[in-house]
GUTI-511110 format. One record per residue (C-alpha): x, y, z; residue in three letters; residue number from 0; chain. Coordinates in Angstrom, 1 decimal, padded with zeros to 4 digits, m for minus. Layout:
REC      u      v      w resn resi chain
REC      X      Y      Z  ALA  NUM     A
...
This chain:
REC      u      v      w resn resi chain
REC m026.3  039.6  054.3  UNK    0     A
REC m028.3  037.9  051.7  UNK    1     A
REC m032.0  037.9  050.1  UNK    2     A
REC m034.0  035.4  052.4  UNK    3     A
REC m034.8  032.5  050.1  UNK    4     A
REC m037.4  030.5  052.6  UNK    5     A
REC m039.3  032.4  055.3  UNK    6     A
REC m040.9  030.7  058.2  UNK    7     A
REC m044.0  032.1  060.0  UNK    8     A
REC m044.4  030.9  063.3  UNK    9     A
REC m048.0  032.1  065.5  UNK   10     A
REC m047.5  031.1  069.4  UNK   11     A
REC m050.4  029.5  071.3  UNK   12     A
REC m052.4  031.8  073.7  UNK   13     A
REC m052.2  031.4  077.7  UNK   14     A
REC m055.5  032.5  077.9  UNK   15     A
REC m059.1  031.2  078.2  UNK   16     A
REC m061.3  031.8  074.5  UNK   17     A
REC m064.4  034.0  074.6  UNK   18     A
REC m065.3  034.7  071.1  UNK   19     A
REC m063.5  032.1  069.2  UNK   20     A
REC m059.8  030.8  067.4  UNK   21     A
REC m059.3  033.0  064.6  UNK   22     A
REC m056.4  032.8  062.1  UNK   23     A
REC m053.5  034.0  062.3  UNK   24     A
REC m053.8  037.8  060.0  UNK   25     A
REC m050.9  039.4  060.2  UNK   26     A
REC m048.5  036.3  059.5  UNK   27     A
REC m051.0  035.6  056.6  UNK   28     A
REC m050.4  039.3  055.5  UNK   29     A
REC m046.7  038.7  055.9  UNK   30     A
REC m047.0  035.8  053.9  UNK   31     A
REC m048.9  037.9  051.3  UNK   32     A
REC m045.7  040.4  051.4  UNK   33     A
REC m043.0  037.6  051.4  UNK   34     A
REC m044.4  035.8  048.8  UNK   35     A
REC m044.6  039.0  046.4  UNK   36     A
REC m040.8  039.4  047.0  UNK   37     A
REC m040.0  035.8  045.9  UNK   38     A
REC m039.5  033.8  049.3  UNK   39     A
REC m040.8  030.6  049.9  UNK   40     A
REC m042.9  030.7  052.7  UNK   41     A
REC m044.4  028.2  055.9  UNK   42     A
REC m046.2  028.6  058.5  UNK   43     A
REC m046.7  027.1  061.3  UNK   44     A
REC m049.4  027.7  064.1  UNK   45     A
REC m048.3  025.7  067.1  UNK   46     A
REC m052.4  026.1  068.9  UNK   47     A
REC m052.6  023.1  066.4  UNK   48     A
REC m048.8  022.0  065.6  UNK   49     A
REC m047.2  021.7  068.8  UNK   50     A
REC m044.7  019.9  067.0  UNK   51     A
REC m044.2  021.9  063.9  UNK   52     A
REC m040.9  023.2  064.4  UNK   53     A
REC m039.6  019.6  064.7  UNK   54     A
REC m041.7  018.1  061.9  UNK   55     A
REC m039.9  020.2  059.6  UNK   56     A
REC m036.6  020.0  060.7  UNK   57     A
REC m036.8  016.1  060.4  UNK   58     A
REC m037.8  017.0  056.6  UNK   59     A
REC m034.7  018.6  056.2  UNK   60     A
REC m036.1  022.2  056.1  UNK   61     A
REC m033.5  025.2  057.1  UNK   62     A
REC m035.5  028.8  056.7  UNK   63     A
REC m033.4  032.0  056.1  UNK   64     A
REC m035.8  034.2  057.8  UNK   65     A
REC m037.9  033.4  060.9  UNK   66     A
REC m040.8  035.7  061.8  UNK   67     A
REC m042.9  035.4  065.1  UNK   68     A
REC m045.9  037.2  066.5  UNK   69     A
REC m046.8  038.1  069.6  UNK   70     A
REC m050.1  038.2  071.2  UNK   71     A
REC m049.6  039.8  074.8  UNK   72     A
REC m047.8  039.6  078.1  UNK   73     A
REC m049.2  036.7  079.2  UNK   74     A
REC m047.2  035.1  075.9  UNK   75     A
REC m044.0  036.6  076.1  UNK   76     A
REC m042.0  033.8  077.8  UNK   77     A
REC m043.7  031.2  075.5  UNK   78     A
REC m042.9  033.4  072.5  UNK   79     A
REC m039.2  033.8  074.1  UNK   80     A
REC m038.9  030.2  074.6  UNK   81     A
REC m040.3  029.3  070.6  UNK   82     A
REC m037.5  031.9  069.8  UNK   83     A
REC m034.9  030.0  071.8  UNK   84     A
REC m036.4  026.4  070.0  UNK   85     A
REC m035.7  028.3  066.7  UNK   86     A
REC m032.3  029.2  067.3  UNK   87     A
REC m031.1  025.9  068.5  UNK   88     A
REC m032.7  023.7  065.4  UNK   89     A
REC m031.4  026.5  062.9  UNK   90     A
REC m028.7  028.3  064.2  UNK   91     A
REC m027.8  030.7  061.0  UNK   92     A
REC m031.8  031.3  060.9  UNK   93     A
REC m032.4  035.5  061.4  UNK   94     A
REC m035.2  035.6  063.7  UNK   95     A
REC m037.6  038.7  064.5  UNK   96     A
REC m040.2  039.5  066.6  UNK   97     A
REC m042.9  042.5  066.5  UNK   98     A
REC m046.3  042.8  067.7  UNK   99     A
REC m047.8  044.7  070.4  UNK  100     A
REC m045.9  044.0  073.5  UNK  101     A
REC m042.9  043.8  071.5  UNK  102     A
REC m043.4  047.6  071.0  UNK  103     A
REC m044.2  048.6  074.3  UNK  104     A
REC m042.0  046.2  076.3  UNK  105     A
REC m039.0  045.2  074.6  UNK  106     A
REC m037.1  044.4  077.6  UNK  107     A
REC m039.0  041.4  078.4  UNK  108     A
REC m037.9  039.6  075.1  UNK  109     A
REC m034.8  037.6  075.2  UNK  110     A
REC m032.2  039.7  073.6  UNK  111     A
REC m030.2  036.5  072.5  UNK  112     A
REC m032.9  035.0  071.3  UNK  113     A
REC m033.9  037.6  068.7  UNK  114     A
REC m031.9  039.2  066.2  UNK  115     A
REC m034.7  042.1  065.4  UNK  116     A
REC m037.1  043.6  067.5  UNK  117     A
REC m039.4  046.1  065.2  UNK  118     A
REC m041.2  047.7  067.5  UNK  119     A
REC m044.9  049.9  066.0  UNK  120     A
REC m045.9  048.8  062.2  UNK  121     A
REC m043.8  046.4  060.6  UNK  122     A
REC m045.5  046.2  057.2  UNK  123     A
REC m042.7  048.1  055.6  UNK  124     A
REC m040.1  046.6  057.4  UNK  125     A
REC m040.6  043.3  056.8  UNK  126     A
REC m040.8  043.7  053.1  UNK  127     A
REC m037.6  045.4  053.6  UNK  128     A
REC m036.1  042.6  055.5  UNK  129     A
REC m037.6  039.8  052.5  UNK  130     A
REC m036.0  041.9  049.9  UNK  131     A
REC m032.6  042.6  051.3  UNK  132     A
REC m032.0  040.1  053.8  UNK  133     A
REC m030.8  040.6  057.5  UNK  134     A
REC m027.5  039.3  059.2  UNK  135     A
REC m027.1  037.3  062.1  UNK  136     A
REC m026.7  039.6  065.5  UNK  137     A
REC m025.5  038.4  069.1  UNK  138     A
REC m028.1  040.1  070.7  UNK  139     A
REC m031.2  041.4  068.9  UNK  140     A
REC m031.4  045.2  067.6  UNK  141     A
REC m034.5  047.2  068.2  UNK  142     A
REC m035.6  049.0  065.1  UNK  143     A
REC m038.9  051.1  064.7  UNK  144     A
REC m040.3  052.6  061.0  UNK  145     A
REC m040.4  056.3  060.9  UNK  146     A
REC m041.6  056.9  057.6  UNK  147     A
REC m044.9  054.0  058.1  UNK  148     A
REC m047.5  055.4  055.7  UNK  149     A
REC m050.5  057.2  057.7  UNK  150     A
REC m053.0  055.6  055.1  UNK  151     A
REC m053.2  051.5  057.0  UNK  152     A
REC m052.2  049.3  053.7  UNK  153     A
REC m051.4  046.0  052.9  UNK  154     A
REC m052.2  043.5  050.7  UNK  155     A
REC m054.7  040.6  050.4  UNK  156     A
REC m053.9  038.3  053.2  UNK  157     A
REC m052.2  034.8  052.3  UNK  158     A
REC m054.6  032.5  053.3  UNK  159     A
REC m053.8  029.5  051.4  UNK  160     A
REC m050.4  029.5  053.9  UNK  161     A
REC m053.3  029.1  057.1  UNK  162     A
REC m055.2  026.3  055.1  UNK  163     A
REC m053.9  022.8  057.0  UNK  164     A
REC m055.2  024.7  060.0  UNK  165     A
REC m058.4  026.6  058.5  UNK  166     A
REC m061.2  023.9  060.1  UNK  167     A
REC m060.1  025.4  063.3  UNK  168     A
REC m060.8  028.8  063.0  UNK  169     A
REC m064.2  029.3  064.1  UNK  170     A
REC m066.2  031.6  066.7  UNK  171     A
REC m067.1  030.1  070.0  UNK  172     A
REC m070.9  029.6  071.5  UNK  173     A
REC m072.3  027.1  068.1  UNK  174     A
REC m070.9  029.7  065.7  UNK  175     A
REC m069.4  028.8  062.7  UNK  176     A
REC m065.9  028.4  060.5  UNK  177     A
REC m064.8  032.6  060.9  UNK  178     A
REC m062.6  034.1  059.1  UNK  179     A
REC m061.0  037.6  060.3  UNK  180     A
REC m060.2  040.8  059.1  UNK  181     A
REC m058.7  044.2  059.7  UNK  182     A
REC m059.8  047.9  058.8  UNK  183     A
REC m058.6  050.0  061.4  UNK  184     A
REC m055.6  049.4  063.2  UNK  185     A
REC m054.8  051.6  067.1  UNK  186     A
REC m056.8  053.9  068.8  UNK  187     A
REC m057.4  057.5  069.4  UNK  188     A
REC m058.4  057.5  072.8  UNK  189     A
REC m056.6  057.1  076.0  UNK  190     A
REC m057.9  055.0  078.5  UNK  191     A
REC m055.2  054.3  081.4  UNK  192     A
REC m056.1  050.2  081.6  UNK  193     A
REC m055.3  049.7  077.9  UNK  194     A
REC m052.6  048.8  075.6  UNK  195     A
REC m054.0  049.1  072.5  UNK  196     A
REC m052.8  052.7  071.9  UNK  197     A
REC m049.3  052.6  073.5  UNK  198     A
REC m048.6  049.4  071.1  UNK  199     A
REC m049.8  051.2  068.1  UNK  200     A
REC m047.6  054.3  069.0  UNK  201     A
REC m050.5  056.3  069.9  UNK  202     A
REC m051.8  056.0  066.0  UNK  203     A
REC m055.3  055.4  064.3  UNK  204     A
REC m054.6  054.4  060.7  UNK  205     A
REC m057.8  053.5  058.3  UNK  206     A
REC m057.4  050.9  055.7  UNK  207     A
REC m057.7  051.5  051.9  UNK  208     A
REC m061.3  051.0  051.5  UNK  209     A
REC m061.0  049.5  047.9  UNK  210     A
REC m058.6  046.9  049.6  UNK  211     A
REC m061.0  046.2  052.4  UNK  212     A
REC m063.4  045.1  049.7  UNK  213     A
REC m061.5  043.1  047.6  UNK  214     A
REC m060.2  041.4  050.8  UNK  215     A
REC m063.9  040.4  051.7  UNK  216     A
REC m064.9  039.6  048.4  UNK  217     A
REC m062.5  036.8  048.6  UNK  218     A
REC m063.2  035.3  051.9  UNK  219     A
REC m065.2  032.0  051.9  UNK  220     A
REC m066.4  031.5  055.5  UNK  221     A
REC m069.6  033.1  056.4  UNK  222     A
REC m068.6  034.5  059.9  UNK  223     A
REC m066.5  037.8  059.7  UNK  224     A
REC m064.5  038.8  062.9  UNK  225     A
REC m063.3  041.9  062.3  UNK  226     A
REC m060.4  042.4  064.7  UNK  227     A
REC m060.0  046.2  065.4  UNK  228     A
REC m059.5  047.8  068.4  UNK  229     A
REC m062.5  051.0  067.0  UNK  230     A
REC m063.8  050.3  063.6  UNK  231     A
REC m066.6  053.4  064.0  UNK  232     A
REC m064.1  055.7  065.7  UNK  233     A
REC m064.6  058.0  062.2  UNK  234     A
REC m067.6  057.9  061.1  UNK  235     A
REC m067.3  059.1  057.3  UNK  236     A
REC m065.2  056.6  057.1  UNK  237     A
REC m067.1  053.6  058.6  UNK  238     A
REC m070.0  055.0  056.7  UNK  239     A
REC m068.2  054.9  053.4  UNK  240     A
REC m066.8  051.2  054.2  UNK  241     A
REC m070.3  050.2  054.7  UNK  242     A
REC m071.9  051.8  051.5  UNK  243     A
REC m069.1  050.1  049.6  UNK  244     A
REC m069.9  046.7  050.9  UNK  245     A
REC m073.3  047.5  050.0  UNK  246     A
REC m072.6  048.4  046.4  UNK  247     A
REC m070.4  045.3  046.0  UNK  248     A
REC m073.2  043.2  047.0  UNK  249     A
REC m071.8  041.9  050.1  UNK  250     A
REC m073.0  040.6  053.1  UNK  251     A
REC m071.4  038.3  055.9  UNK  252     A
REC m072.2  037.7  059.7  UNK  253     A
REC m070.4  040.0  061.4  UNK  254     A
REC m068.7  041.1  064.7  UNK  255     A
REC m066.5  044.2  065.9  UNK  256     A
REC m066.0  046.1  069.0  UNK  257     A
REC m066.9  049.7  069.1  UNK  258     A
REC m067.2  052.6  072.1  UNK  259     A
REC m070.3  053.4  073.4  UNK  260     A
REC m070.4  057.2  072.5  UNK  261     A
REC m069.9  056.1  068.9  UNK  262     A
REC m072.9  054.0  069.1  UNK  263     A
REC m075.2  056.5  070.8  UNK  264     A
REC m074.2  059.8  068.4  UNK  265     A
REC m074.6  058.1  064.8  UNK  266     A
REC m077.2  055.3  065.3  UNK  267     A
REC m078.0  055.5  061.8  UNK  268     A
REC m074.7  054.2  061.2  UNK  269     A
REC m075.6  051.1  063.2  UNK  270     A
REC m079.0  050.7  061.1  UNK  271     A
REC m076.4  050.2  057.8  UNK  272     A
REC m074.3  047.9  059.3  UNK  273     A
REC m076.6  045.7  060.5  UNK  274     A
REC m078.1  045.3  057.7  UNK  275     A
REC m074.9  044.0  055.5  UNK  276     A
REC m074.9  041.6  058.3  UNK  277     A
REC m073.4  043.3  061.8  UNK  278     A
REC m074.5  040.7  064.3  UNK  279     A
REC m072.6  041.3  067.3  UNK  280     A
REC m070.5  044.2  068.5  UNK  281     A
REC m068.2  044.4  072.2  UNK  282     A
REC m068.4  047.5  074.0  UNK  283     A
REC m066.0  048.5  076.7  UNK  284     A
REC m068.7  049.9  079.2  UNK  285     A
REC m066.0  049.4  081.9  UNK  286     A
REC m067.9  051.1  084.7  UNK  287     A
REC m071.6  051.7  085.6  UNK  288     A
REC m070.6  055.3  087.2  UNK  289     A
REC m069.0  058.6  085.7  UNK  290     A
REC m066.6  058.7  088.4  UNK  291     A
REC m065.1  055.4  087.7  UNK  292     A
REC m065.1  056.1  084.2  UNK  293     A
REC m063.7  059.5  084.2  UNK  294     A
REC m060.8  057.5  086.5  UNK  295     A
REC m060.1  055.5  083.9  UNK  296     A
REC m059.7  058.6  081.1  UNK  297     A
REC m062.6  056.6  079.3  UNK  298     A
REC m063.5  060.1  077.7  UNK  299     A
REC m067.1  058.8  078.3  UNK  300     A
REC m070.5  058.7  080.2  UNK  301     A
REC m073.1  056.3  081.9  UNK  302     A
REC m075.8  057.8  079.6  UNK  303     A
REC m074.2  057.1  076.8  UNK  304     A
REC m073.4  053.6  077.7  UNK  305     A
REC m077.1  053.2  078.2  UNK  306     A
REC m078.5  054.9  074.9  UNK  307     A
REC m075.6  052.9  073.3  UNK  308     A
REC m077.1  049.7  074.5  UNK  309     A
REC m080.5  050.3  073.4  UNK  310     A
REC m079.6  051.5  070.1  UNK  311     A
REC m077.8  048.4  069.0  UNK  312     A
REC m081.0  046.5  070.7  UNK  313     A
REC m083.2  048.0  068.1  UNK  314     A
REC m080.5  047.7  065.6  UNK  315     A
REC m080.9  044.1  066.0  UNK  316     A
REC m077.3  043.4  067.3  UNK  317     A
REC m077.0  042.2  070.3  UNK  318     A
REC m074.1  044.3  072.6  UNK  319     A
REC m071.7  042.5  074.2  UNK  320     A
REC m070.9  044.2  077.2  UNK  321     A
REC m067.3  044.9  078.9  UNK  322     A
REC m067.4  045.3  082.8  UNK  323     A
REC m064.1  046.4  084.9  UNK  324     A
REC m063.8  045.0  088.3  UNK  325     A
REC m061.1  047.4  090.1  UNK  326     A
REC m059.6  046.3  093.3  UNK  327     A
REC m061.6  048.9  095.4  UNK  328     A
REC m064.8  047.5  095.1  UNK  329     A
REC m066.7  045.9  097.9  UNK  330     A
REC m069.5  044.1  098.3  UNK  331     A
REC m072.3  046.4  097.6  UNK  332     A
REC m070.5  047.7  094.1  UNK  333     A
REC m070.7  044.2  093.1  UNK  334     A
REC m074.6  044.3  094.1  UNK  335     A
REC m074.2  047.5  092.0  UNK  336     A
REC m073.0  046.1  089.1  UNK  337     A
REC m075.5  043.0  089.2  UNK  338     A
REC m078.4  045.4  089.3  UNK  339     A
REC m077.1  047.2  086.6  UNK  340     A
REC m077.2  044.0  084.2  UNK  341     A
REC m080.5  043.2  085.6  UNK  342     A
REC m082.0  046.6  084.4  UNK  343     A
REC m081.0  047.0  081.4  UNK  344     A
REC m081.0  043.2  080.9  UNK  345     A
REC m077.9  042.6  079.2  UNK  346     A
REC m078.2  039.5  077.6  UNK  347     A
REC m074.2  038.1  077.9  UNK  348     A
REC m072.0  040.5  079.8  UNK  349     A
REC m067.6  039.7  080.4  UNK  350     A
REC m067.1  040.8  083.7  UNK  351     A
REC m062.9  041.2  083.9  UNK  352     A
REC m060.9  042.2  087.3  UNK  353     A
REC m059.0  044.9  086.2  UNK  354     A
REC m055.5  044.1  084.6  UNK  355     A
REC m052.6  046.6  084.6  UNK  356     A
REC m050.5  045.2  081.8  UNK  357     A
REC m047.1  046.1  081.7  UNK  358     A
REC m046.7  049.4  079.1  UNK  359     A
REC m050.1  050.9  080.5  UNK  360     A
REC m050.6  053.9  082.3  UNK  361     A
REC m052.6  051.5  085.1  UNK  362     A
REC m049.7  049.4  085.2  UNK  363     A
REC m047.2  052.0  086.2  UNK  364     A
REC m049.6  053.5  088.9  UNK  365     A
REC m050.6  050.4  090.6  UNK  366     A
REC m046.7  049.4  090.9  UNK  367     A
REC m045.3  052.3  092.4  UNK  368     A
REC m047.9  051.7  095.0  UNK  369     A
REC m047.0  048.4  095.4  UNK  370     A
REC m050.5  047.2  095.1  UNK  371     A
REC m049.6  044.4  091.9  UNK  372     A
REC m049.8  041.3  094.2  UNK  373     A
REC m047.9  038.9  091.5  UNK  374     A
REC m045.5  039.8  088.8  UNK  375     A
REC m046.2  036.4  087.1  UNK  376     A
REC m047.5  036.6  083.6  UNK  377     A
REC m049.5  033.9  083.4  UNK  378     A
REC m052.2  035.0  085.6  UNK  379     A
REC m051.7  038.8  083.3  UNK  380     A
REC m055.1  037.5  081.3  UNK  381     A
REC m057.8  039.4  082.3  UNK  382     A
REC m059.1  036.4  083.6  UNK  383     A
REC m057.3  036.4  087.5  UNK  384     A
REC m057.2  039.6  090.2  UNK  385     A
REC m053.5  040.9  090.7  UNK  386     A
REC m054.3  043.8  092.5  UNK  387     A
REC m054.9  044.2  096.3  UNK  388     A
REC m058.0  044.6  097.0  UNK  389     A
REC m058.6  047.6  099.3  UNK  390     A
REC m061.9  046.7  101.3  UNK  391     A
REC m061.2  042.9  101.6  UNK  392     A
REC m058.9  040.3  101.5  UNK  393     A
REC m057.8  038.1  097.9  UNK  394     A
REC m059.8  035.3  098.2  UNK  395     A
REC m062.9  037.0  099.8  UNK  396     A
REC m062.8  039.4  096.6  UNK  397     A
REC m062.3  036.3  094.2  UNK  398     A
REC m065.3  034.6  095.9  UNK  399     A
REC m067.4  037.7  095.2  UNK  400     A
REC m066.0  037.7  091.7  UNK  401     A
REC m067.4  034.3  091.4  UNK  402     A
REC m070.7  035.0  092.9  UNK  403     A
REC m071.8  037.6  090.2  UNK  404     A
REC m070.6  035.2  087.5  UNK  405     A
REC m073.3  033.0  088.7  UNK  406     A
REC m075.6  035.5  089.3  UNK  407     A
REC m075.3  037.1  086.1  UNK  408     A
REC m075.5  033.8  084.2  UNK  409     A
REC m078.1  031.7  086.6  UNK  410     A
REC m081.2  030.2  085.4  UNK  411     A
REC m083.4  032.5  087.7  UNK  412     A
REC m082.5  035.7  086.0  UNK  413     A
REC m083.0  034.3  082.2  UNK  414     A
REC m086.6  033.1  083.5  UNK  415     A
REC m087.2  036.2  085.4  UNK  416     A
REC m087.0  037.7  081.9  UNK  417     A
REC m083.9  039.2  082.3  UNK  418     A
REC m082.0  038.7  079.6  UNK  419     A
REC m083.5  040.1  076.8  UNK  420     A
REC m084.5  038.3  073.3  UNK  421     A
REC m081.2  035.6  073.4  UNK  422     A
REC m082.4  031.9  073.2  UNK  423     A
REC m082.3  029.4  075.8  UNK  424     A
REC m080.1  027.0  074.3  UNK  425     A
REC m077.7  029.8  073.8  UNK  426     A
REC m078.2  031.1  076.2  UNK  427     A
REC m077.8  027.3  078.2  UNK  428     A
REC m074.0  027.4  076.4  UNK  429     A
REC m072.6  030.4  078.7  UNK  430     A
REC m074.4  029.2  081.7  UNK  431     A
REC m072.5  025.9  081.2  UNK  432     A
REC m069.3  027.8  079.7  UNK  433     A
REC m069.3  029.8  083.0  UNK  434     A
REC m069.7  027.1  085.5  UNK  435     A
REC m066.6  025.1  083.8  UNK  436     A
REC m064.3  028.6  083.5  UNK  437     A
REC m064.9  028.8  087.1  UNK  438     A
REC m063.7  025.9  088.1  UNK  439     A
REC m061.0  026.6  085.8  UNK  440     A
REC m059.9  029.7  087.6  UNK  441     A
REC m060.1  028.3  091.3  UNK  442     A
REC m057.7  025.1  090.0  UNK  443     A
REC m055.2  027.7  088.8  UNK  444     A
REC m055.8  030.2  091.3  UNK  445     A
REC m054.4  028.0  094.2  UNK  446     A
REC m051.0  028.5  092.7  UNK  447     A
REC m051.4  032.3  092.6  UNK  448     A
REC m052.8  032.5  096.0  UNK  449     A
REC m048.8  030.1  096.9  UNK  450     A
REC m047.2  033.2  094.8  UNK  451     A
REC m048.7  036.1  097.0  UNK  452     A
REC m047.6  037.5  100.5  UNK  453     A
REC m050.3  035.5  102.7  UNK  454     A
REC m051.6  038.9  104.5  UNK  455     A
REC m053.0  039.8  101.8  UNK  456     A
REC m055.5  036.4  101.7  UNK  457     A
C-alpha cells in the first residue's frame, strides 16, 4: 500500500429525464479540492459529455493509482457498476471506490468485484485518508463507514478548474443560464417514508461552516446558483445568519433551493431576506393536497401550511415550484382533485411524480412485502414511470390519467383562463412544449415496461 500519486474522478451519466438543469459534478470537484491538497494529480472525467473518456486516456498512456466514482441513485447503479467493471479491465492495479447515496443505503447492489471500497455515509474524511495513505488492491470490495465524521458539514473550496473542459454545459433548463452549484446543508431531519435522502445521509443534518459558504460563493463566476440541498431553511438561525453574511459580503446571485412548506409559512421574514440577495426559485415537496395522505407519508406536515407556504413565496417574489405525489390508489376523481387544486391556487409550473419506492426507503420495503412493485427494473426507478399496482384501475388506464393531467395542468386554456399566475407566456410556452415531448418520451419507453409486467395487471 502506497500514497496514490494520480487520482481519477469519474461522474456517471443520469438515466433520467432533466427538469431543472445539468449541474457540475460537486462532490468530485470537492474531492479534487482534497486530493489535490494531499499532493495527487488529479482528472476528471464526466462521461454526460465524455462517453469516451476512459479510453481517451488510456490511449495517452495514463494509469491512475486511485479511482473514485459517484453515484447518483438506483436508477444508476448498473451503469455505475458497469463504469467500475470498464475501470478495472483498462487498469487492472487501479484501487477503485465508490460512495454516494445509494452506495450507503444499498450496498448490495454494487458489484463486489468491481469495487475495492464501498464507504458508505460521509466520505470527506475518508477520502483524504485514502489520498494520504494509499489503499491496496482487494478481491472483492470492503464496506467501510466514518464514525468519527465531524457534526459541523466542512470541506474545502470546490476544485473547479478540474470541471472546466466541461463547464459550458452546466446550465439550468427552461432559457436559464451557465449555473454553477453549491452545497450548505447536507441530509435531513425529517422522516418521510417515500424518501431517501435521510437514510443515505445516516439519518444526519450537518450545516456547513458559514465563513466557507462565503468564500465558496465569492469565487463562483456564473450568475445562476443551484444550491443542491435536500433543506437549506430546516434551522432557521442558521439560514438566517447565511443570509446576513451574504449580505454583508456584498453578494448577490440568482438563486434556487428546495425547502418544506412549514418552513416557508412559520418564518416568512426569512423568505423576504433571501429574495432579496437573489432567491428566485425554491421546490417544495407539497406531496399531497390532503392531511390524510400526508400524515401517510410521515410528511410531519399540513394542507394549510402548504397553502400559506405558497402565497408567502408569491409575495416574496419567488415563484414555488411545486412537488405533487401520485400514489397508486388514486382514481379518477383524485386526479380531478389534484387538477382543481393547481387551478385554485394557480400554481404556475407544478412536477406531478407517480410515487417511487426506491430501494432503502421505508415505502420501498412496504410496497414489496405486499407485492404491489410491478417491475424490479431500475431503469424505469426515476420518478418519471408508475411501478406500483394501481388499486382502482388497471396500468395503462392509470398512465393515461397520469398523462391527461400533464396536459391539463400545462394546456393553453388554463394559462389564458388566468390560471397560472404572473409567469410569462414564452416561458411559460417552453414547459407546455417540454411536456408534450416528455410525454411522448414516456409512452416510447413505457411499451417495454408494460413487456416487463404480469399482463393482469394492464
Amino acid at each position: 500500500m502506497k500514497k496514490p500519486k494520480h487520482v481519477l474522478l469519474i461522474y456517471p451519466p443520469l438515466n433520467n429525464i432533466v427538469f431543472f438543469g445539468t449541474f457540475e459534478p460537486l462532490v468530485l470537484e470537492i474531492f479534487s479540492s482534497i486530493a489535490k491538497q494531499e499532493g495527487c494529480n488529479v482528472e476528471l472525467v464526466d462521461i454526460r459529455f465524455d462517453p469516451k473518456g476512459l479510453e481517451n486516456l488510456a490511449e495517452k498512456g495514463y494509469s491512475p493509482d486511485l479511482i473514485g466514482l459517484a453515484t447518483h441513485g438506483y436508477s444508476e447503479v448498473s451503469i455505475v457498476n458497469e463504469l467500475a467493471r470498464t475501470c478495472r479491465s483498462i487498469w487492472p492495479h487501479a484501487v477503485i471506490t465508490v460512495g454516494g447515496g445509494q452506495a450507503t443505503i444499498t450496498p448490495e447492489l454494487f458489484d463486489a468485484t468491481a469495487y475495492d471500497y464501498l464507504v458508505k455515509g460521509p466520505g470527506e474524511n475518508l477520502w483524504r485518508r485514502f489520498c494520504r495513505e494509499g489503499l491496496s488492491r482487494q478481491s472483492e470490495y470492503q464496506i467501510i463507514q466514518d464514525d468519527h465524521f465531524s457534526k459541523e458539514y466542512t470541506f474545502p473550496t470546490p476544485d473547479r478548474g478540474i470541471s472546466e473542459k466541461y463547464r459550458q454545459h452546466y446550465r439550468l433548463t427552461r432559457g436559464g443560464g451557465r449555473a454553477a452549484f453549491i452545497v450548505m446543508t447536507q441530509g435531513c431531519p425529517f422522516r418521510c417514508t417515500f424518501c431517501a435522502i435521510w437514510p443515505a445521509s445516516l439519518k444526519l443534518y450537518r450545516l456547513r461552516v458559514i465563513d466557507e459558504i462565503v468564500t465558496e460563493m465569492k469565487s463562483i463566476k456564473e450568475d445562476y446558483v443551484y444550491i443542491g440541498d435536500d433543506n437549506t431553511f430546516a434551522n432557521y438561525n442558521f439560514a438566517n445568519r447565511l443570509a446576513d453574511e451574504l449580505i454583508a459580503a456584498g453578494i448577490y446571485k440568482k438563486m434556487v433551493t428546495a425547502c418544506r412548506a412549514d418552513h416557508i409559512s412559520k418564518h416568512p421574514e426569512l423568505f423576504e431576506k433571501w429574495a432579496s440577495i437573489g432567491l428566485k426559485e425554491i421546490i417544495i415537496g407539497i406531496e399531497a393536497t390532503s392531511d390524510e395522505q400526508l400524515e401517510q407519508f410521515n410528511k410531519a406536515a399540513n394542507v394549510a401550511d402548504n397553502i400559506k407556504a405558497i402565497q408567502i413565496l408569491k409575495q416574496c417574489g419567488i415563484r414555488p415550484i411545486v412537488h405533487l405525489l401520485v400514489p397508486p390508489h388514486w382514481d379518477h376523481t383524485d386526479f380531478d382533485r389534484l387538477y382543481d387544486f393547481i387551478i385554485e391556487y394557480r400554481i404556475e409550473t407544478p412536477i406531478i411524480i407517480p410515487l417511487t419506492p426506491i430501494p432503502g426507503t421505508k415505502d420501498y420495503k412496504m410496497y414489496k412485502e405486499k407485492g404491489e412493485i410491478v417491475t424490479e427494473s431500475e431503469e424505469f426507478f426515476t420518478f418519471n414511470f408508475n411501478v406500483l399496482k394501481p388499486k382502482h384501475m388497471g396500468l395503462k388506464a392509470f398512465d393515461h390519467a397520469y398523462d391527461r393531467i400533464e396536459k391539463r395542468v400545462y394546456s393553453l386554456k388554463r394559462y389564458f383562463g388566468g390560471y397560472c399566475g404572473d409567469i410569462k407566456f414564452i416561458e411559460y410556452l417552453r414547459w407546455y412544449i417540454f411536456i408534450r415531448i416528455y410525454l411522448l418520451y414516456l409512452r416510447k419507453r413505457r411499451k417495454k415496461l408494460y413487456k416487463l409486467v404480469n399482463p393482469a395487471l394492464l
